[in-house]
Biopython code that builds the backbone (N, CA, C, O; Angstrom):
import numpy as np
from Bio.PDB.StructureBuilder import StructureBuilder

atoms = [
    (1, "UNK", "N", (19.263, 36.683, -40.103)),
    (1, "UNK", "CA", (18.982, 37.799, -40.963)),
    (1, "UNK", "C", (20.194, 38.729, -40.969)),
    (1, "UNK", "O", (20.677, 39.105, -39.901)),
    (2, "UNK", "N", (20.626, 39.057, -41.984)),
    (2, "UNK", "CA", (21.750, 40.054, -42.356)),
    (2, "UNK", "C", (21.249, 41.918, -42.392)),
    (2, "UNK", "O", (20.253, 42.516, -42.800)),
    (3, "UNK", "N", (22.370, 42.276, -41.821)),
    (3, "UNK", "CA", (22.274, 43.807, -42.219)),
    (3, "UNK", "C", (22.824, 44.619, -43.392)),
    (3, "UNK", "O", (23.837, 44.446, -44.070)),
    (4, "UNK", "N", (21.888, 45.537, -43.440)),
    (4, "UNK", "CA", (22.396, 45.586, -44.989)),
    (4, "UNK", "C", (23.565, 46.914, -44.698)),
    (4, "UNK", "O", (24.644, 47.074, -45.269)),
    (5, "UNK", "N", (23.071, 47.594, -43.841)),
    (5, "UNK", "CA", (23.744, 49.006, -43.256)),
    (5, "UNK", "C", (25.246, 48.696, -42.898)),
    (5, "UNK", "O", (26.052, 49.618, -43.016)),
    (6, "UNK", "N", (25.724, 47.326, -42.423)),
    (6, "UNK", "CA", (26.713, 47.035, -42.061)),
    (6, "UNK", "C", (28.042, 48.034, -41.924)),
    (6, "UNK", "O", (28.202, 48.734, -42.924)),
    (7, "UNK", "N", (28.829, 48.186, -41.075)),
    (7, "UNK", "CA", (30.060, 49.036, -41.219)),
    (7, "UNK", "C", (31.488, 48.586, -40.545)),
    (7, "UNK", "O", (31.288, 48.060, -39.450)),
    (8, "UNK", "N", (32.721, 48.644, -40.864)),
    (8, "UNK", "CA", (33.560, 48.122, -40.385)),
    (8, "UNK", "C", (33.635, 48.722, -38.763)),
    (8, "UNK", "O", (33.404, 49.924, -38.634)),
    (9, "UNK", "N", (33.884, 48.087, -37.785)),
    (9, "UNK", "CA", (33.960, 49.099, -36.648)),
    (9, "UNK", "C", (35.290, 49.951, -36.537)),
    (9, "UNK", "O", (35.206, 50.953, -35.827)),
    (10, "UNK", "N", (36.523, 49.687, -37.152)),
    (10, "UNK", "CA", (37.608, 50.300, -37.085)),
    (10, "UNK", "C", (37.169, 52.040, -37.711)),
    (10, "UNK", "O", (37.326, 53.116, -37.134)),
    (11, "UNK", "N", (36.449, 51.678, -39.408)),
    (11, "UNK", "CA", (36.186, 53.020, -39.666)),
    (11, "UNK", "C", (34.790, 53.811, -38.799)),
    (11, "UNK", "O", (34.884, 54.958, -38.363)),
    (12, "UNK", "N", (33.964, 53.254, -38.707)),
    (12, "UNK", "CA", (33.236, 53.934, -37.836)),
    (12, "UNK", "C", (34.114, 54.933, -36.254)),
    (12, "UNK", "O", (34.143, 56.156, -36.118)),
    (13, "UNK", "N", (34.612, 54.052, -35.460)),
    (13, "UNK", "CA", (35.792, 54.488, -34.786)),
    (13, "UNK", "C", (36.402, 55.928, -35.067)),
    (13, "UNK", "O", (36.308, 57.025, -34.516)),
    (14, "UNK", "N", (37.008, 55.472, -36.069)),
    (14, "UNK", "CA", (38.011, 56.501, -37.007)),
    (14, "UNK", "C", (37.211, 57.817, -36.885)),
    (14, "UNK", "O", (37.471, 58.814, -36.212)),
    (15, "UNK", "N", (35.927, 57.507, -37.901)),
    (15, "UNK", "CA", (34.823, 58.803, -38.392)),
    (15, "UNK", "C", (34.353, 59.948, -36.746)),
    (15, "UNK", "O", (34.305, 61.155, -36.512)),
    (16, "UNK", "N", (34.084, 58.599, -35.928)),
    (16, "UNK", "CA", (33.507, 59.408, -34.953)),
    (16, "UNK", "C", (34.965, 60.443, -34.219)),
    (16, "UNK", "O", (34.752, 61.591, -33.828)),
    (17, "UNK", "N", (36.421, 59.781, -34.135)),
    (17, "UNK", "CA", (37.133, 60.263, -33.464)),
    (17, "UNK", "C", (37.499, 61.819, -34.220)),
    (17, "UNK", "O", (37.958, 62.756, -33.567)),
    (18, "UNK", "N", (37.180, 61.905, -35.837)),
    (18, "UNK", "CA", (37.235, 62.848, -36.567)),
    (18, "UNK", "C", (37.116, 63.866, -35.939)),
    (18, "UNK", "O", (37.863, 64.740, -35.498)),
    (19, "UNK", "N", (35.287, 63.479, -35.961)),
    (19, "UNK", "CA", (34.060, 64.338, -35.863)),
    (19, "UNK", "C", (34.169, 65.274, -34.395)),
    (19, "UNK", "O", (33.818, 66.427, -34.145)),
    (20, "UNK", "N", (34.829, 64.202, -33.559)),
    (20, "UNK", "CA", (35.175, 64.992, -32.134)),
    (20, "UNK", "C", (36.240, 65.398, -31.325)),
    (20, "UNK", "O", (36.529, 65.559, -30.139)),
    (21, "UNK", "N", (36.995, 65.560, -33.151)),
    (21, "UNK", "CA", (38.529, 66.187, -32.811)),
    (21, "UNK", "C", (39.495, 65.543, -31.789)),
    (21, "UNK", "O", (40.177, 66.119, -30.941)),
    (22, "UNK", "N", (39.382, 63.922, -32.115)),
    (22, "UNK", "CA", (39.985, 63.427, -30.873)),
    (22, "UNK", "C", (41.203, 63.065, -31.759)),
    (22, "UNK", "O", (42.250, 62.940, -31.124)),
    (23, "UNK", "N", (41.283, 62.865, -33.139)),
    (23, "UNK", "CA", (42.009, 62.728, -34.036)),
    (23, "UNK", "C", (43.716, 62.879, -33.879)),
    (23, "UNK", "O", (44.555, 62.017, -33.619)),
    (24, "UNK", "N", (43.822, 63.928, -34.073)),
    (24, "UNK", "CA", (44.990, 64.645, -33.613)),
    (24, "UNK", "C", (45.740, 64.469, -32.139)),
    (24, "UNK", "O", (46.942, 64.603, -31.907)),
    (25, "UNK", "N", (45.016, 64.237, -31.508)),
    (25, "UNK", "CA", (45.630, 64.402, -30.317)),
    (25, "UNK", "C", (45.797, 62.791, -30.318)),
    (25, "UNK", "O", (46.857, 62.452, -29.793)),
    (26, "UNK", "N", (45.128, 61.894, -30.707)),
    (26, "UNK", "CA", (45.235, 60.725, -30.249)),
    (26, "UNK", "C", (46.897, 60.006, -31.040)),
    (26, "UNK", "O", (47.760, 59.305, -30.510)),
    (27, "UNK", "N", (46.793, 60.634, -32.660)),
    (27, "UNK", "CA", (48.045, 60.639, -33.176)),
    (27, "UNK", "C", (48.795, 61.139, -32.674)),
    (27, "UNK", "O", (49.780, 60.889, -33.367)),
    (28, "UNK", "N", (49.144, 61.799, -31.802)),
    (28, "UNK", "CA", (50.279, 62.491, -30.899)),
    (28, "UNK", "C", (51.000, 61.987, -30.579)),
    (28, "UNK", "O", (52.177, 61.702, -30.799)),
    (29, "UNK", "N", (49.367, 61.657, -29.269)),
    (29, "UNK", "CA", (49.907, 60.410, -28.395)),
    (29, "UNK", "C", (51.006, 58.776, -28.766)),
    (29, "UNK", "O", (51.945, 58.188, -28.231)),
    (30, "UNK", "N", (50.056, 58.610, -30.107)),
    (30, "UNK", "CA", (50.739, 57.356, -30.787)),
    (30, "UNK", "C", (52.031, 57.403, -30.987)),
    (30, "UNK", "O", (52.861, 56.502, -30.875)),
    (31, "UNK", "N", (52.227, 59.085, -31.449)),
    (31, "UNK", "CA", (53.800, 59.176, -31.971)),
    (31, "UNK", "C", (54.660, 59.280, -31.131)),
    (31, "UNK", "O", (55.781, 58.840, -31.389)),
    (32, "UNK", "N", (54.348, 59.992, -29.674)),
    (32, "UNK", "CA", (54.986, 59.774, -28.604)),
    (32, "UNK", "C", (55.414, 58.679, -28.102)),
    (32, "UNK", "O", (56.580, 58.398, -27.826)),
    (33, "UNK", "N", (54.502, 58.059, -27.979)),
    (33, "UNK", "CA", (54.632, 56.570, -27.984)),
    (33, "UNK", "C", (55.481, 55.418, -28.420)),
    (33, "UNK", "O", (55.980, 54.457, -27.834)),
    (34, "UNK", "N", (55.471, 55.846, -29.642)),
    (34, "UNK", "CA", (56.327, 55.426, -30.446)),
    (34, "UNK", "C", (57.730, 55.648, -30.818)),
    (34, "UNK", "O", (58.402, 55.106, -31.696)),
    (35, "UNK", "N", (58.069, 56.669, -29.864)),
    (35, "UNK", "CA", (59.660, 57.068, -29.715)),
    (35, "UNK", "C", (60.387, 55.971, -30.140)),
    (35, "UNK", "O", (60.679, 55.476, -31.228)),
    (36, "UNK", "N", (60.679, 55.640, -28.529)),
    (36, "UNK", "CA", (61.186, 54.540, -28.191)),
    (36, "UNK", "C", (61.357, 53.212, -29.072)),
    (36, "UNK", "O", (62.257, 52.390, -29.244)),
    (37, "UNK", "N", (60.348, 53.361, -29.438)),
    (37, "UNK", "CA", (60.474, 51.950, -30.838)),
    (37, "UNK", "C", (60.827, 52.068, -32.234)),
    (37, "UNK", "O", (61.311, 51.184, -32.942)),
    (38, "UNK", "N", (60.542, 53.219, -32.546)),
    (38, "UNK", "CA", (61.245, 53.967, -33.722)),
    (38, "UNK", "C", (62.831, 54.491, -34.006)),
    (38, "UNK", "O", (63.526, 54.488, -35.022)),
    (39, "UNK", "N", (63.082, 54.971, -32.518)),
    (39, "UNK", "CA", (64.771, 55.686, -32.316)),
    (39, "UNK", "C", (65.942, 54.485, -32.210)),
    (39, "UNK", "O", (67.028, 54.401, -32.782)),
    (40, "UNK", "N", (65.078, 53.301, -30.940)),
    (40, "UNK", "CA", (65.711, 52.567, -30.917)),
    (40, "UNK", "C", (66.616, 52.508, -29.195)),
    (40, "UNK", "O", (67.251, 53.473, -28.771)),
    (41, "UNK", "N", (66.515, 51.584, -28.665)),
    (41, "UNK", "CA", (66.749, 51.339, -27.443)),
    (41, "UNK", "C", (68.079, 52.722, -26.731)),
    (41, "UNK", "O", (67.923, 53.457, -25.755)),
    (42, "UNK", "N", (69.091, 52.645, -27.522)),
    (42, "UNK", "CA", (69.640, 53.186, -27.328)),
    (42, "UNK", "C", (69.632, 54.829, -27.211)),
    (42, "UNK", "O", (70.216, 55.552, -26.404)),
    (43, "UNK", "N", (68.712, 55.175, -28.369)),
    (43, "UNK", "CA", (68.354, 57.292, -27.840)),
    (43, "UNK", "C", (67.363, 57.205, -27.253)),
    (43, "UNK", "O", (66.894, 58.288, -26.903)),
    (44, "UNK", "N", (66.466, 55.767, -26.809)),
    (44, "UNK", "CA", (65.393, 56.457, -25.406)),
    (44, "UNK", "C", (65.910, 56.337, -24.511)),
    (44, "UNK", "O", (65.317, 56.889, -23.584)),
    (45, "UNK", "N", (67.293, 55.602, -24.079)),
    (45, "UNK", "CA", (67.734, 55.600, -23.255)),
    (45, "UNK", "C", (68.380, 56.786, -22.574)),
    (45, "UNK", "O", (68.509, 56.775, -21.350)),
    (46, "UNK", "N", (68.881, 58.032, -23.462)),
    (46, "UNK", "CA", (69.233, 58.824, -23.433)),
    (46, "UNK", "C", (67.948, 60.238, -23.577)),
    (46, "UNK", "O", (68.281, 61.413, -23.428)),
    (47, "UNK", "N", (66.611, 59.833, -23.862)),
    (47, "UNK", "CA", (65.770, 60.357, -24.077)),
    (47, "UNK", "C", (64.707, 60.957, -22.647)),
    (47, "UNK", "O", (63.779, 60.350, -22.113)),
    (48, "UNK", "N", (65.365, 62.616, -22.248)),
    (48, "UNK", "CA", (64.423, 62.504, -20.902)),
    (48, "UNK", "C", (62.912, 62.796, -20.892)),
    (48, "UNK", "O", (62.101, 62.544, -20.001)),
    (49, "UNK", "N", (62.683, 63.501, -22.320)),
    (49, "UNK", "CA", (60.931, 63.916, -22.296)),
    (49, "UNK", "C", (60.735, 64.348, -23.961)),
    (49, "UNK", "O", (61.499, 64.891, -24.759)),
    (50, "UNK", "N", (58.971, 63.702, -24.102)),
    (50, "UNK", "CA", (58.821, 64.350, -25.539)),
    (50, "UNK", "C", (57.349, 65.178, -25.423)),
    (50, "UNK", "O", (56.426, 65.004, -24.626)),
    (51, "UNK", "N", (57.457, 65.900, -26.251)),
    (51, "UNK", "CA", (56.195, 66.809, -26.299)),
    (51, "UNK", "C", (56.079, 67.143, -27.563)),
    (51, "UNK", "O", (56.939, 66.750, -28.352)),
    (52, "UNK", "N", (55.245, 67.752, -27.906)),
    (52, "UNK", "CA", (54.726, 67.512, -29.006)),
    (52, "UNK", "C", (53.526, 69.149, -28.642)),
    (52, "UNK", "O", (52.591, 69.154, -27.841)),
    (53, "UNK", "N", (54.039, 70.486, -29.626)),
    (53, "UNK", "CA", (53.351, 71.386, -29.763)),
    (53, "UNK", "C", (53.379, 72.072, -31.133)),
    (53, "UNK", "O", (54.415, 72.148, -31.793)),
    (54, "UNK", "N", (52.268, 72.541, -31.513)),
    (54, "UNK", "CA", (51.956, 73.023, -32.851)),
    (54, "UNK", "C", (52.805, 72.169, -33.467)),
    (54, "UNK", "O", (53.875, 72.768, -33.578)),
    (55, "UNK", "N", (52.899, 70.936, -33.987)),
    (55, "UNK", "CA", (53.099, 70.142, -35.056)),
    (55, "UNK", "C", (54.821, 70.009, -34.758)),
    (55, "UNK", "O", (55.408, 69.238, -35.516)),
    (56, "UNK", "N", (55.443, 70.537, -33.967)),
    (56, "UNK", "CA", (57.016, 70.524, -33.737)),
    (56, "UNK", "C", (57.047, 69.529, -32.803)),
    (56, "UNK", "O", (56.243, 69.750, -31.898)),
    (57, "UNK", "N", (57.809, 68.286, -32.644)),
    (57, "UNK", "CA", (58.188, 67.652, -31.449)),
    (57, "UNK", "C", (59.688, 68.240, -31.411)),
    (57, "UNK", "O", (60.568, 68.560, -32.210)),
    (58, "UNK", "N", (59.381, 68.180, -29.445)),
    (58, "UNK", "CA", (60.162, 68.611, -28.618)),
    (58, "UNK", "C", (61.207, 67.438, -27.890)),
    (58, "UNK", "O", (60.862, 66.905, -26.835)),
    (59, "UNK", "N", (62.012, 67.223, -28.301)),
    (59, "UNK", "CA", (63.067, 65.870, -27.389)),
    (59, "UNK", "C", (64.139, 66.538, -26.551)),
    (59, "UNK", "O", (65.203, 66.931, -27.029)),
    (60, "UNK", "N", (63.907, 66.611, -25.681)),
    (60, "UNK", "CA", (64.923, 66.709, -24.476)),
    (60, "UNK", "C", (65.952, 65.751, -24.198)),
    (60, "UNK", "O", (65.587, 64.819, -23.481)),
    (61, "UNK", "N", (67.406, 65.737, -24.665)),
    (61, "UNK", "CA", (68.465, 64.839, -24.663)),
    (61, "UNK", "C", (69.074, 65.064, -23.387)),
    (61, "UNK", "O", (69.043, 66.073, -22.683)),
    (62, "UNK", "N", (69.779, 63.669, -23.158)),
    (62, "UNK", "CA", (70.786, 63.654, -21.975)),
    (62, "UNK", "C", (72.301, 64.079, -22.511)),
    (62, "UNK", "O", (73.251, 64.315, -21.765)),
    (63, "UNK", "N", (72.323, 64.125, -23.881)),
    (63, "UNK", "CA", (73.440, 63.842, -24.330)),
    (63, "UNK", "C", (73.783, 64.832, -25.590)),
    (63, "UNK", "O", (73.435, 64.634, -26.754)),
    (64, "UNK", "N", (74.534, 65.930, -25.102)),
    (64, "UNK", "CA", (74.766, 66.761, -26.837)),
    (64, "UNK", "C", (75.292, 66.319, -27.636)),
    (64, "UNK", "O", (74.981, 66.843, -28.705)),
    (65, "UNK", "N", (76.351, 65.180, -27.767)),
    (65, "UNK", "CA", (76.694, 64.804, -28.745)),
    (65, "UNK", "C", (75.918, 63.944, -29.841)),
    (65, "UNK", "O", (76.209, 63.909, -31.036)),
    (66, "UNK", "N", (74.739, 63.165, -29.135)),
    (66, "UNK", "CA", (73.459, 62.544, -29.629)),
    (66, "UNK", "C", (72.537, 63.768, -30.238)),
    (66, "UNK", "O", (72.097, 63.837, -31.385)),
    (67, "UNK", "N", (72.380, 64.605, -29.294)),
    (67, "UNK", "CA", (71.477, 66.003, -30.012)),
    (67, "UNK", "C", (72.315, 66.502, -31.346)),
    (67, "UNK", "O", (71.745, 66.986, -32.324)),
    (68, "UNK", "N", (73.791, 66.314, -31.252)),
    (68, "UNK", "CA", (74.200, 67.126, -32.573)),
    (68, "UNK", "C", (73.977, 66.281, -33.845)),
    (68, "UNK", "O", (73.724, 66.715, -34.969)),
    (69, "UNK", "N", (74.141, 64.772, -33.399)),
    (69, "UNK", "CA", (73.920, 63.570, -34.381)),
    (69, "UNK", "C", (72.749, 64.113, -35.280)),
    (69, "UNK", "O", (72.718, 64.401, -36.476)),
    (70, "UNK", "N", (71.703, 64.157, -34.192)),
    (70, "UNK", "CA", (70.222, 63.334, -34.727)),
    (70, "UNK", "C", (69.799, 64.768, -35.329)),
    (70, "UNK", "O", (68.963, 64.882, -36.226)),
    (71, "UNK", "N", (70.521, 65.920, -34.689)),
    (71, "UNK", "CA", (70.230, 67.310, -35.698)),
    (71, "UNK", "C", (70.417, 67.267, -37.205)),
    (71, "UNK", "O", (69.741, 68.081, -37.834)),
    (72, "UNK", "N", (71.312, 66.361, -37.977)),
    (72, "UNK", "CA", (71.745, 66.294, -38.925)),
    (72, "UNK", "C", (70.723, 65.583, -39.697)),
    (72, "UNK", "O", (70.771, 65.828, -40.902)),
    (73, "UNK", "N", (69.945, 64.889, -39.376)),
    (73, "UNK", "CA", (68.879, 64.082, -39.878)),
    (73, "UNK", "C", (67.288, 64.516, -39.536)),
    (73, "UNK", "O", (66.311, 63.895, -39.954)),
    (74, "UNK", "N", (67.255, 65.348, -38.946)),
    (74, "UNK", "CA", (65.905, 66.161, -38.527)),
    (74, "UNK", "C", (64.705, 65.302, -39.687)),
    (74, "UNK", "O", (64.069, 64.270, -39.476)),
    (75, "UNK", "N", (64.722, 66.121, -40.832)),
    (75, "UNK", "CA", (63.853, 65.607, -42.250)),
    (75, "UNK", "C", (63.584, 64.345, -41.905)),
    (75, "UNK", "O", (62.651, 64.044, -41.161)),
    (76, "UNK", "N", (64.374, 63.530, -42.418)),
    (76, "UNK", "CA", (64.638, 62.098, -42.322)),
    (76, "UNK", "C", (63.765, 61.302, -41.240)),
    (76, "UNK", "O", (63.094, 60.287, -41.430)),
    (77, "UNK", "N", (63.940, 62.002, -40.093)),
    (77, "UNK", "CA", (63.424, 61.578, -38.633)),
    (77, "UNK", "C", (62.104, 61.959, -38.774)),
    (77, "UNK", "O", (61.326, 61.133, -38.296)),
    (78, "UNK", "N", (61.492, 63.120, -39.366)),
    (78, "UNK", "CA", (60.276, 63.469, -38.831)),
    (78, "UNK", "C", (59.119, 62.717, -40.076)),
    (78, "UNK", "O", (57.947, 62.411, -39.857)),
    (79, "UNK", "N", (59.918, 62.547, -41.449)),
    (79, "UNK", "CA", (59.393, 61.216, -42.417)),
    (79, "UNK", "C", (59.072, 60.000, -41.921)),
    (79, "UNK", "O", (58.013, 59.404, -42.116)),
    (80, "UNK", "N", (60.217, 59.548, -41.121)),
    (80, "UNK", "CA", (60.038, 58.013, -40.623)),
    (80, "UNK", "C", (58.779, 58.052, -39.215)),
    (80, "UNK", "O", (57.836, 57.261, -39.205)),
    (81, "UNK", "N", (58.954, 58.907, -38.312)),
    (81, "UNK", "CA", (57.467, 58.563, -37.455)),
    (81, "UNK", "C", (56.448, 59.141, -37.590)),
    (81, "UNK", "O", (55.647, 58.823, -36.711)),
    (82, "UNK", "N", (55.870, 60.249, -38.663)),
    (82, "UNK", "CA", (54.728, 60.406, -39.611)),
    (82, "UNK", "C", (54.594, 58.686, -40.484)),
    (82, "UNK", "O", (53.662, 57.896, -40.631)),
    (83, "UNK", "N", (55.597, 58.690, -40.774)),
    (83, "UNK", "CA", (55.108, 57.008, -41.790)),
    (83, "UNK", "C", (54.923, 55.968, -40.669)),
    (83, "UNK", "O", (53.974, 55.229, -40.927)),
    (84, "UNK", "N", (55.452, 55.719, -39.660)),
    (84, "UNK", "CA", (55.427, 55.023, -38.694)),
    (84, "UNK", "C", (53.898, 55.220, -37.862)),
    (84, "UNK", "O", (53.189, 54.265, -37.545)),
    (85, "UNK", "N", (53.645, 56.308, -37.656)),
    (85, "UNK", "CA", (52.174, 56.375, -37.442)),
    (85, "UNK", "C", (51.295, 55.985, -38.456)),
    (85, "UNK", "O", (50.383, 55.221, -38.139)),
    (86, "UNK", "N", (51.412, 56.439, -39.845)),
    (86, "UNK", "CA", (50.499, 56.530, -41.031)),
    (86, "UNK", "C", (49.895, 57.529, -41.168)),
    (86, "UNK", "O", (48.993, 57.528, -42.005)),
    (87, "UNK", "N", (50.171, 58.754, -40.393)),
    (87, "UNK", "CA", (49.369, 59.817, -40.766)),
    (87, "UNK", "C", (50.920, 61.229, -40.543)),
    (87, "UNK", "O", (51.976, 61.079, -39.930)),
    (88, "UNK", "N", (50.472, 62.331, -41.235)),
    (88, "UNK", "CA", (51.225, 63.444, -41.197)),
    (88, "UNK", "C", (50.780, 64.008, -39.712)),
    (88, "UNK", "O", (49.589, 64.317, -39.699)),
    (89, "UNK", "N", (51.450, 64.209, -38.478)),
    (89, "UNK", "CA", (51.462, 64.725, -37.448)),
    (89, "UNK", "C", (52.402, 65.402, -36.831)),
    (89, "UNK", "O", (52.052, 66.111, -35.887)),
    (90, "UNK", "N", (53.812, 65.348, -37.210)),
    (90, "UNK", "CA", (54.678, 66.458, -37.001)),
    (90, "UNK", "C", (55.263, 67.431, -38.438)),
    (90, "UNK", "O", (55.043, 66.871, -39.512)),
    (91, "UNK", "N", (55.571, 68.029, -38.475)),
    (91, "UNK", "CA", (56.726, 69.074, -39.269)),
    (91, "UNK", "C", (58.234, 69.213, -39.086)),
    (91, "UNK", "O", (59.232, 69.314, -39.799)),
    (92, "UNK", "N", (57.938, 69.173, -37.861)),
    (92, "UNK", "CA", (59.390, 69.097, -37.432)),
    (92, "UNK", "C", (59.974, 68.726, -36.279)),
    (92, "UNK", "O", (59.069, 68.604, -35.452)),
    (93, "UNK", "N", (61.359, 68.403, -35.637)),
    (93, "UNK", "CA", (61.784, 68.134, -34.252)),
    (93, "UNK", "C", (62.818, 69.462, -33.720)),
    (93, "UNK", "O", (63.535, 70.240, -34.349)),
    (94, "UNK", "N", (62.656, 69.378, -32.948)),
    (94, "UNK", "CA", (63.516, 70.554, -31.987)),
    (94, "UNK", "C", (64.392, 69.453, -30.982)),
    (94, "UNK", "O", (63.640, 68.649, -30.431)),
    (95, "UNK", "N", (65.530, 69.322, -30.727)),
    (95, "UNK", "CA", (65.978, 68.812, -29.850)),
    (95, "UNK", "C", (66.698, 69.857, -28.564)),
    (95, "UNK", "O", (67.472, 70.792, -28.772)),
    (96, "UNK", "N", (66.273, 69.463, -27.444)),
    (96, "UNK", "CA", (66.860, 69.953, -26.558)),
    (96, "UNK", "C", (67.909, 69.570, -25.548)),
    (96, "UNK", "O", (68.304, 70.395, -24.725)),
]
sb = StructureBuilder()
sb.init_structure("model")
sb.init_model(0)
sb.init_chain("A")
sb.init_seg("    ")
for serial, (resi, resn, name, xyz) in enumerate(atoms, 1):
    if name == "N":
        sb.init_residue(resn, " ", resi, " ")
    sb.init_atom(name, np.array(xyz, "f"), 0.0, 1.0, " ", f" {name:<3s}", serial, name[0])
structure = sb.get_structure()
């Protein structure tokens, strides 16, 4: 016998994480996450911490000449791991 109510479990998932504001934070996490695979072996290597407050990520560099680089591309950077997640979760980067 079939159900008729049926629901994908991914969106159910999704709906409930909405509903209990786990949303946001869990995209954070993802984007944090996702440094490293997005920047590319070489600036996590140089990469000592990320954080992530009121919609600004925070990157702490080993290296100013890498911080002055990746300053030049800020926009650019904060397009590619919003799209890389699939959802809008930063505004902007601050490098430190």
């Amino acid at each position: 016998m079939r159900r008729q109510n049926a629901e994908i479990l991914s969106d159910v998932l999704n709906q409930m994480m909405r509903e209990e504001g786990l949303e946001t934070p869990y995209n954070e996490w993802r984007l944090i996450e996702a440094w490293p695979e997005v920047m590319g072996e070489g600036i996590a290597r140089y990469t000592r911490s990320t954080e992530i407050r009121n919609g600004t990520l925070y990157v702490r560099l080993a290296s100013s000449v890498l911080r002055h680089e990746l300053m030049t591309g800020r926009k650019a950077l904060v397009n590619r791991l919003n799209q890389h997640i699939g959802a809008h979760v930063i505004e902007n980067i601050v490098f430190l």
